[in-house]
FITI-6410 format. One record per residue: residue number from 1; residue in three letters; x, y, z of N, C-alpha, C, O, CB in turn. Coordinates in nm, 2 decimals, decimal comma. Each point is the difference from the previous one (the first is absolute). Glycine has a CB too. Example, Ala and Ser with C-alpha at 12.3 -4.5 7.8 and 13.67 -1.06 7.14 Angstrom:
residues 2
<1; "ALA"; <1,32; -0,57; 0,78>; <-0,09; 0,12; 0,00>; <0,09; 0,12; 0,00>; <0,10; 0,00; 0,07>; <-0,29; -0,12; 0,05>>
<2; "SER"; <0,15; 0,23; -0,19>; <0,09; 0,11; 0,00>; <-0,08; 0,11; 0,08>; <0,05; 0,11; 0,01>; <0,07; -0,17; -0,23>>
END
This chain:
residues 106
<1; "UNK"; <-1,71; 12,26; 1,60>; <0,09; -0,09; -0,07>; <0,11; -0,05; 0,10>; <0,04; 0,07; 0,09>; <-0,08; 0,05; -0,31>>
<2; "UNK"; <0,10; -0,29; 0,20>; <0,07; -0,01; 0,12>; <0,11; -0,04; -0,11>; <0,01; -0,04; -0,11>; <-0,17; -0,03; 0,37>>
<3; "UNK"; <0,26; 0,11; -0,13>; <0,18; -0,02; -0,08>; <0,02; -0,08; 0,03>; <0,09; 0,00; 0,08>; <0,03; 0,15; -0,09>>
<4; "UNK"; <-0,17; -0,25; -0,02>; <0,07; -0,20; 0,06>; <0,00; -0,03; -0,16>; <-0,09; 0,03; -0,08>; <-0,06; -0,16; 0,38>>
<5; "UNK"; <0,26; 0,06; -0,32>; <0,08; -0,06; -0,10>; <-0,15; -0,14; 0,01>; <-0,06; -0,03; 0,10>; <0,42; 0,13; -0,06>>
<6; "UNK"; <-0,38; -0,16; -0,21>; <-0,08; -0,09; 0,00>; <0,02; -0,13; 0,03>; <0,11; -0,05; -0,04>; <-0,17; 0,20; -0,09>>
<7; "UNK"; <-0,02; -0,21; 0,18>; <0,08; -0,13; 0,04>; <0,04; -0,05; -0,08>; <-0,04; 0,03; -0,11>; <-0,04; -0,06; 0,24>>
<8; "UNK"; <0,19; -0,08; -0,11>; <0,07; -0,07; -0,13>; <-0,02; -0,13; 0,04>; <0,04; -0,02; 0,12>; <0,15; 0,18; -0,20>>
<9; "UNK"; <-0,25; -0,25; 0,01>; <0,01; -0,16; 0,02>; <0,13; -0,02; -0,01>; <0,08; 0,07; -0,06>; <-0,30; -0,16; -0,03>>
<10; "UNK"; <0,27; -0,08; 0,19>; <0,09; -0,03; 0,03>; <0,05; -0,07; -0,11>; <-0,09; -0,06; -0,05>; <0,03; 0,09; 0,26>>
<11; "UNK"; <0,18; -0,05; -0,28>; <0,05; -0,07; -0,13>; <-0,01; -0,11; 0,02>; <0,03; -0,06; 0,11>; <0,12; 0,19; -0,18>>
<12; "UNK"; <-0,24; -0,20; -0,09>; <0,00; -0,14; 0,06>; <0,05; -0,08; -0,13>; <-0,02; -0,12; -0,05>; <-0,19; 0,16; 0,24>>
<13; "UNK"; <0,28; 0,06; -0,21>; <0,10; -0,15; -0,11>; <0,12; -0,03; 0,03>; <0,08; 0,09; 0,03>; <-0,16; -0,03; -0,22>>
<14; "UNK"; <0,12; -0,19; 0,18>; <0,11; -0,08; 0,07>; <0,12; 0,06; 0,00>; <0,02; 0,08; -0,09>; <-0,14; -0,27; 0,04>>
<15; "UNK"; <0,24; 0,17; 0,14>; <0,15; 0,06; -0,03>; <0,05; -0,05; -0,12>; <-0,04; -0,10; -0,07>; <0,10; 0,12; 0,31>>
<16; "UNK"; <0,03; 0,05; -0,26>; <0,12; 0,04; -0,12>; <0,04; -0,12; 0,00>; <-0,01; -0,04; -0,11>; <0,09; 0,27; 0,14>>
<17; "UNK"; <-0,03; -0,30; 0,05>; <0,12; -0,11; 0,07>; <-0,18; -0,10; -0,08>; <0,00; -0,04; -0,12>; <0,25; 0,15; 0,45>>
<18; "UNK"; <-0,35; -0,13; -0,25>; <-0,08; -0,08; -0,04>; <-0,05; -0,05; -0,16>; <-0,03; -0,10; -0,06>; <0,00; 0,19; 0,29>>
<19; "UNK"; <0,06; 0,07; -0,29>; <-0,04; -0,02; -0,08>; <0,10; -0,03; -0,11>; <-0,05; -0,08; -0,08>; <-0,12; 0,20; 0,18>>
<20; "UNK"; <0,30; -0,08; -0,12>; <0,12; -0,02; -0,05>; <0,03; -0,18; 0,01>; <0,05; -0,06; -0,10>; <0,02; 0,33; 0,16>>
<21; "UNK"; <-0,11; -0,33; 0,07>; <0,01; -0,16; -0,03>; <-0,07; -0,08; -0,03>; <0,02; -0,11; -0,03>; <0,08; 0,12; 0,15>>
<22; "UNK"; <-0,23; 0,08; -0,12>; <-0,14; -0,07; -0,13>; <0,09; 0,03; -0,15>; <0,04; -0,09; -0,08>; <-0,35; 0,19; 0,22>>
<23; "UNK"; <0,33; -0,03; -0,15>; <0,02; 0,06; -0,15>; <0,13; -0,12; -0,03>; <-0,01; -0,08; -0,09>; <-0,05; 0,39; 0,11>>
<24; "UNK"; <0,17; -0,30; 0,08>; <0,11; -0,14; -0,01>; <-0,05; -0,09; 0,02>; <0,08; -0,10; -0,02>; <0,08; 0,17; 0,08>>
<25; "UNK"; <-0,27; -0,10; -0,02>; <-0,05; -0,15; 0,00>; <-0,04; -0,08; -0,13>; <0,05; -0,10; -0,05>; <-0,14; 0,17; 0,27>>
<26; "UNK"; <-0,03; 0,05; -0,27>; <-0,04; -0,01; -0,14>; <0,08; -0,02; -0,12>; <-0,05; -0,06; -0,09>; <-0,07; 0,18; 0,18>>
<27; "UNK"; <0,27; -0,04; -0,08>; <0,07; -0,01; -0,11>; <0,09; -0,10; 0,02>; <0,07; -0,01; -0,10>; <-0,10; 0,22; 0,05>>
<28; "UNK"; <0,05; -0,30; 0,15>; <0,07; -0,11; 0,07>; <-0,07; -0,14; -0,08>; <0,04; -0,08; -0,08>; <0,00; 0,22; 0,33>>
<29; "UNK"; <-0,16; -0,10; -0,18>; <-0,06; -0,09; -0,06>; <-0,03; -0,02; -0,17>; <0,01; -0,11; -0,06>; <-0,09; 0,13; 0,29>>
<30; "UNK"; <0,06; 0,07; -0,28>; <-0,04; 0,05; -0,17>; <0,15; -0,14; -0,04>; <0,00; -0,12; -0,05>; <-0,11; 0,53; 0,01>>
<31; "UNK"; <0,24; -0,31; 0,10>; <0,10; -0,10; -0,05>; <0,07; -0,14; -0,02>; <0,06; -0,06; -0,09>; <-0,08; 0,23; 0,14>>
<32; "UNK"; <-0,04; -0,21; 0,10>; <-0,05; -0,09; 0,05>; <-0,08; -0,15; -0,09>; <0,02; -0,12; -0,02>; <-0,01; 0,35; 0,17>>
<33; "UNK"; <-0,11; -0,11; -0,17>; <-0,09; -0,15; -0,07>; <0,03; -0,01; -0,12>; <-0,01; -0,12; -0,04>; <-0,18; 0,12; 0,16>>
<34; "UNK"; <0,23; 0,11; -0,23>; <0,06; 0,03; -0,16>; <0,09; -0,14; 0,01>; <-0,02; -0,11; -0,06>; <0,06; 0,44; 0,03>>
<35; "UNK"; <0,11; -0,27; 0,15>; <0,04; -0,11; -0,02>; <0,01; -0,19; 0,00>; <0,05; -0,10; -0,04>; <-0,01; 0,33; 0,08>>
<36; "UNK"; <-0,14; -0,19; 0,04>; <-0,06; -0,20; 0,04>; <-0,03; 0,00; -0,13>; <0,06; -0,07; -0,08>; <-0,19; 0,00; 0,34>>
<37; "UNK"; <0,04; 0,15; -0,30>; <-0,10; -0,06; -0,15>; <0,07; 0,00; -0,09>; <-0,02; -0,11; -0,06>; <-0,18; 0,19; 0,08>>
<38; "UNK"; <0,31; 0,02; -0,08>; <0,07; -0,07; -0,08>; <0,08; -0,12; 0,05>; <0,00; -0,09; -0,09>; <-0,01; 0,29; 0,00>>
<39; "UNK"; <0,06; -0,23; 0,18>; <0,09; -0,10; 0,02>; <-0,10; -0,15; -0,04>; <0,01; -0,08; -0,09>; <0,16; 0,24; 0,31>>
<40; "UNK"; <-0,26; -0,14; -0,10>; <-0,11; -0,13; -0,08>; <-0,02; -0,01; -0,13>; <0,00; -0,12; -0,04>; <-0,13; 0,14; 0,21>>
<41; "UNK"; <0,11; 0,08; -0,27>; <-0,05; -0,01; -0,12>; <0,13; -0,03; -0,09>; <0,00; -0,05; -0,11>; <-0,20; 0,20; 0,17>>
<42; "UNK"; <0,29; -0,11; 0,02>; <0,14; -0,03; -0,12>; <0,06; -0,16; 0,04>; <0,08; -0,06; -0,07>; <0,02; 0,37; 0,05>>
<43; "UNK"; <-0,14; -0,33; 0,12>; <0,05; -0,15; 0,06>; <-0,11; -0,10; -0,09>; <0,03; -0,10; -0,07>; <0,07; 0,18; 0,36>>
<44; "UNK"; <-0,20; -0,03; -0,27>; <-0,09; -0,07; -0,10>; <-0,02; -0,02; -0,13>; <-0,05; -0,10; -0,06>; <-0,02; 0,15; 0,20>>
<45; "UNK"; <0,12; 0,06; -0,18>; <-0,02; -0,05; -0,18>; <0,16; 0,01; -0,04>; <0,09; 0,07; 0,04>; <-0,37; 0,07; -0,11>>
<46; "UNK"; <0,27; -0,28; -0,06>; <0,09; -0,04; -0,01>; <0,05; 0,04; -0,14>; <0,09; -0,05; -0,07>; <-0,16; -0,11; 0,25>>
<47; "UNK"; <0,00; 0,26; -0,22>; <0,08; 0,08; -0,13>; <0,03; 0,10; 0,05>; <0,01; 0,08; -0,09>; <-0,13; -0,13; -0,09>>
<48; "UNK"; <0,16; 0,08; 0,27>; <0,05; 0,16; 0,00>; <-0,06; 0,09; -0,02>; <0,05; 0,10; -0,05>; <0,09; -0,15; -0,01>>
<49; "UNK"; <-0,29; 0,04; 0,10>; <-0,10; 0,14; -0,03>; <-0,01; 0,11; 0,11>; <-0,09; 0,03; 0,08>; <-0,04; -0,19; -0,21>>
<50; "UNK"; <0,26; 0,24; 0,07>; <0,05; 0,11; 0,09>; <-0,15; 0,09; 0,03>; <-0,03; 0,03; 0,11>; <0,32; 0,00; -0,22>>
<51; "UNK"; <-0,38; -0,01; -0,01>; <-0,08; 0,10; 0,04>; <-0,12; -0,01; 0,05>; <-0,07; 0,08; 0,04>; <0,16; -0,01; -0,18>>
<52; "UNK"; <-0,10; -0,20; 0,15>; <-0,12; -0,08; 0,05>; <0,01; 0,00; 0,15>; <-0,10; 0,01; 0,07>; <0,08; -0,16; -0,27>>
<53; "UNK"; <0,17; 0,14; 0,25>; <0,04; -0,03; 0,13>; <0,00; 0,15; 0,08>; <-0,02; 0,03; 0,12>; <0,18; -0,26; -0,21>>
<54; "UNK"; <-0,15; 0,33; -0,03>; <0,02; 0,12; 0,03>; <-0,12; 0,09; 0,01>; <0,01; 0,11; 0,07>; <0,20; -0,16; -0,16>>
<55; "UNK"; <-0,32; 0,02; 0,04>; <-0,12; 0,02; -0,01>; <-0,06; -0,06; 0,13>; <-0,05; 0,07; 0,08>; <0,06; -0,06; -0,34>>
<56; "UNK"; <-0,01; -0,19; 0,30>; <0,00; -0,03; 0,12>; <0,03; 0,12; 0,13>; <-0,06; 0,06; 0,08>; <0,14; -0,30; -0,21>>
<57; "UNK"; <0,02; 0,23; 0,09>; <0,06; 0,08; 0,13>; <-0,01; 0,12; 0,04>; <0,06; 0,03; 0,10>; <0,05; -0,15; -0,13>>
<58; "UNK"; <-0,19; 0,21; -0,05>; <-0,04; 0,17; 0,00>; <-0,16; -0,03; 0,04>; <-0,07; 0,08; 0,05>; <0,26; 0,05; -0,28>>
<59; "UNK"; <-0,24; -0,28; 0,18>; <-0,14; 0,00; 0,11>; <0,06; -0,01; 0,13>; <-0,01; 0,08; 0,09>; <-0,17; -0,19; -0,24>>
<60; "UNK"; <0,23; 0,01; 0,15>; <-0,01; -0,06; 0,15>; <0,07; 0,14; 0,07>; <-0,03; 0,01; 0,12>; <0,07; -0,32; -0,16>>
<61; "UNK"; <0,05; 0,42; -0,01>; <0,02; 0,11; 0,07>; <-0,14; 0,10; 0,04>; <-0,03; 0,05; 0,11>; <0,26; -0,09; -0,24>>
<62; "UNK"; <-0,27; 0,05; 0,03>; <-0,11; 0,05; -0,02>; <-0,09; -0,05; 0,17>; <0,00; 0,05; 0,11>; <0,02; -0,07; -0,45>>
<63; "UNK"; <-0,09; -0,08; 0,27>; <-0,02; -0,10; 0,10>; <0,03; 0,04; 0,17>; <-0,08; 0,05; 0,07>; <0,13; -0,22; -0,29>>
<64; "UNK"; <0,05; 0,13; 0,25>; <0,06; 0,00; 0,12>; <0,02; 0,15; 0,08>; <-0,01; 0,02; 0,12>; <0,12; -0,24; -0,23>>
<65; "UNK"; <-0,09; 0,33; 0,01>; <-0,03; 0,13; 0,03>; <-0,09; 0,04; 0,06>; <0,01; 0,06; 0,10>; <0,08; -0,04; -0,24>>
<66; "UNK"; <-0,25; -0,05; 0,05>; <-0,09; 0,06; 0,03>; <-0,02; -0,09; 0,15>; <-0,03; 0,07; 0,09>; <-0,06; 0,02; -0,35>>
<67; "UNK"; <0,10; -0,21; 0,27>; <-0,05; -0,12; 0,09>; <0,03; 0,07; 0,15>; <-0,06; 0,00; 0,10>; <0,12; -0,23; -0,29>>
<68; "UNK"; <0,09; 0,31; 0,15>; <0,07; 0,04; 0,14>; <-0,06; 0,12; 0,02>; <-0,05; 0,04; 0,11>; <0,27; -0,15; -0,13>>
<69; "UNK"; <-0,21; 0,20; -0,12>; <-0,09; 0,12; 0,02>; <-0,10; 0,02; 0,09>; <0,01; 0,07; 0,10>; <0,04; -0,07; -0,28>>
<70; "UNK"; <-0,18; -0,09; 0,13>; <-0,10; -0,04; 0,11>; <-0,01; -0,02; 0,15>; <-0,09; 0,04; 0,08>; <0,07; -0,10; -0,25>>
<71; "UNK"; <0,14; -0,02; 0,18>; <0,02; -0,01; 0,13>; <0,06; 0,12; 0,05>; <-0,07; 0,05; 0,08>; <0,07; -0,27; -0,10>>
<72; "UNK"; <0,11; 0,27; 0,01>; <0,09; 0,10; 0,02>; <-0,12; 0,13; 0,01>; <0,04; 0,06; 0,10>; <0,20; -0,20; -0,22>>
<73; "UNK"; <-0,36; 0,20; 0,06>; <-0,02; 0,09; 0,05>; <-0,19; -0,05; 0,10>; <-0,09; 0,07; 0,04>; <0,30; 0,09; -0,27>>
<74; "UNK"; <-0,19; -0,32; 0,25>; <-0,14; -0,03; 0,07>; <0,10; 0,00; 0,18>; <-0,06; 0,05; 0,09>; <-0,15; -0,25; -0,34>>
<75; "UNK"; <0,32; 0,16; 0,26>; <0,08; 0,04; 0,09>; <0,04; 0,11; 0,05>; <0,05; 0,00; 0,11>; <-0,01; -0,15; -0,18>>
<76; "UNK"; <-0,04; 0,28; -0,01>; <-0,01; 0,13; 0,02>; <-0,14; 0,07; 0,07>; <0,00; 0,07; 0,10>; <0,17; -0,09; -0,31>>
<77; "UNK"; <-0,26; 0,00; 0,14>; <-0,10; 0,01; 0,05>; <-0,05; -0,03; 0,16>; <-0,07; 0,06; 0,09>; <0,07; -0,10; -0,34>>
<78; "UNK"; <0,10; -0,11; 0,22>; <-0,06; -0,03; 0,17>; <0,04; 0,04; 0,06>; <-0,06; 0,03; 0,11>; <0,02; -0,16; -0,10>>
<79; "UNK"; <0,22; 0,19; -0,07>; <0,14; 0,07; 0,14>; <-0,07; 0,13; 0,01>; <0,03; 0,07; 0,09>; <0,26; -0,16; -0,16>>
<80; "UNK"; <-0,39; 0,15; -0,01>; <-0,03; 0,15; 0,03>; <-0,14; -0,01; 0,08>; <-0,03; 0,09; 0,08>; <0,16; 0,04; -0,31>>
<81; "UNK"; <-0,20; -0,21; 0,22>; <-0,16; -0,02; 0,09>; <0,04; -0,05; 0,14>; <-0,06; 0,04; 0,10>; <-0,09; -0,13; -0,33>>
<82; "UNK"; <0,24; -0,01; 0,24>; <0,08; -0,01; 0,08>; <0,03; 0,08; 0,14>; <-0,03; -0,02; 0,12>; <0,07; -0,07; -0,32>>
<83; "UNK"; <0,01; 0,20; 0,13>; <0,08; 0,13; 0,05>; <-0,09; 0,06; 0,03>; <-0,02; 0,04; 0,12>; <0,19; -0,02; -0,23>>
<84; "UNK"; <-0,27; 0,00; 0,01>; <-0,05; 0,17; 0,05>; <-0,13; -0,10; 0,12>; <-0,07; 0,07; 0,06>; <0,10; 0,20; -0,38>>
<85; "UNK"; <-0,04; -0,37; 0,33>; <-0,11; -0,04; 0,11>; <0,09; -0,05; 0,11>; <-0,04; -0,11; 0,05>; <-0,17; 0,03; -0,20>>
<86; "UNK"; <0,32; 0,13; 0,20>; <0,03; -0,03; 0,17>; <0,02; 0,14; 0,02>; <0,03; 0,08; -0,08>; <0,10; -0,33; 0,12>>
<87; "UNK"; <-0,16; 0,26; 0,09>; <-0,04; 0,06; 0,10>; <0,16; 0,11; 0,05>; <0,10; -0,05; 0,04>; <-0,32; -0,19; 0,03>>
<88; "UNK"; <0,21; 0,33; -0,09>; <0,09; 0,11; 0,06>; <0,05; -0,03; 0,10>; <-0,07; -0,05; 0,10>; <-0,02; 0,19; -0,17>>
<89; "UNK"; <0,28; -0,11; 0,08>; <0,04; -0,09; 0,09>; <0,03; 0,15; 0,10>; <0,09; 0,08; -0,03>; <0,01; -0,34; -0,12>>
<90; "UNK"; <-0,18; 0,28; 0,25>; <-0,01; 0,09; 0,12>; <0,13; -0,01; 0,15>; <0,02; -0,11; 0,05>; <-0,32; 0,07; -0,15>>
<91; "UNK"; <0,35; 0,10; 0,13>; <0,08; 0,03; 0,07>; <-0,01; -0,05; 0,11>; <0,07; -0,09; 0,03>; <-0,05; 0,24; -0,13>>
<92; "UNK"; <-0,13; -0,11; 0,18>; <-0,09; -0,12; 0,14>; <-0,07; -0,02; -0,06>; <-0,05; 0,04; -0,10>; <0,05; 0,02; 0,30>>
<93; "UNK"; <-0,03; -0,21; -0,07>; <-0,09; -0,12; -0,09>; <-0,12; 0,06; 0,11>; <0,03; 0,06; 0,10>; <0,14; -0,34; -0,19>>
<94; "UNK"; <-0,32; 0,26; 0,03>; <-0,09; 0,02; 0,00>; <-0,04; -0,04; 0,17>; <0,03; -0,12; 0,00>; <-0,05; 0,11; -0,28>>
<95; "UNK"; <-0,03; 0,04; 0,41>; <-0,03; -0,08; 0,05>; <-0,13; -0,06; 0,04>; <-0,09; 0,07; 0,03>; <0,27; 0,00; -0,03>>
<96; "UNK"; <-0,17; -0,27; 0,00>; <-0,10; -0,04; -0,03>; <-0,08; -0,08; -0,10>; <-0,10; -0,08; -0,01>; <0,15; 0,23; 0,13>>
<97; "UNK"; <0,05; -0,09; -0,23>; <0,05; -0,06; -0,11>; <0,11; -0,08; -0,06>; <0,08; 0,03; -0,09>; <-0,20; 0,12; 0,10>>
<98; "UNK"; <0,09; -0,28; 0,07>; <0,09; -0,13; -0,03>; <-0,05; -0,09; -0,04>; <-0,12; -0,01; -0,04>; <0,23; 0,06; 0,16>>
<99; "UNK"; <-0,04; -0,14; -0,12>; <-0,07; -0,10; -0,06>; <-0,10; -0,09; 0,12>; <0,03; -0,02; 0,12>; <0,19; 0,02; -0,31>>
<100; "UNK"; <-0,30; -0,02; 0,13>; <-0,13; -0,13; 0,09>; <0,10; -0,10; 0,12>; <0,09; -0,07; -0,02>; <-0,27; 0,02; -0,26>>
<101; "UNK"; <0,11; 0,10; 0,41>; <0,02; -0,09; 0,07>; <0,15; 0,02; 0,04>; <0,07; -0,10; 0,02>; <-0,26; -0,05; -0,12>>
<102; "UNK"; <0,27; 0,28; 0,12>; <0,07; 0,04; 0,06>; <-0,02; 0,12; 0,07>; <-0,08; 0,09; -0,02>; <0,17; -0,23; -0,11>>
<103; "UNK"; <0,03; 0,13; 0,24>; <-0,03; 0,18; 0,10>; <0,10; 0,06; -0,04>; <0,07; -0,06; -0,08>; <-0,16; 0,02; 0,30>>
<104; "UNK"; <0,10; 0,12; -0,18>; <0,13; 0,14; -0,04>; <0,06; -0,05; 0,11>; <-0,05; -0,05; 0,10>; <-0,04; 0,30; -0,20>>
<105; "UNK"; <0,21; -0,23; 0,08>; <0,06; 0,02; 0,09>; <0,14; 0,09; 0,04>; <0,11; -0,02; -0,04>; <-0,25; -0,15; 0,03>>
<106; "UNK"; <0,07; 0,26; 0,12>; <0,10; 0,11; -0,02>; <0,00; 0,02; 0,12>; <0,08; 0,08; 0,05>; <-0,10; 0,01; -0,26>>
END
């Protein structure tokens, strides 16, 4: 039997900070578009149809939420695929391994 702890894959869901300004993005936006849609809908109709304008405006929240939603976690996705595919940043540089069509020079 060997005493080595099991390996643990590396975490691959996005930071706190990343994820907290999707979440403020989403609810930015939700408010965001509520408000345009009522404003359009109440500038537009000329009886005063508070609920109509108000109904407007909980889609277009609706609406604009999910719209950012979408994006907000297809941008996550990328910041974490992103990440976990570059290359470990090593102490000395490899030698020999530079870029094409250059020498070391040391």
């Amino acid at each position: 039997m060997l005493d080595q702890p099991p390996a643990v894959p590396p975490d691959s869901s996005p930071s706190l900070l990343a994820r907290v300004l999707a979440f403020s993005a989403i609810i930015v936006a939700g408010v965001c578009g509520g408000l345009i849609g009522f404003a359009v809908m109440d500038l537009s109709c000329d009886d005063g149809c508070t609920t109509t304008a108000g109904l407007v405006g909980l889609g277009t929240a609706v609406g604009a939420a999910i719209g950012t939603g979408i994006v907000a976690v297809l941008t996550l996705r990328a910041a974490v695929e992103w990440r976990a595919q570059q290359p470990a940043v090593t102490a000395e540089p490899v030698p020999g391994e530079g870029r094409p069509g250059r020498r070391d020079r040391r």
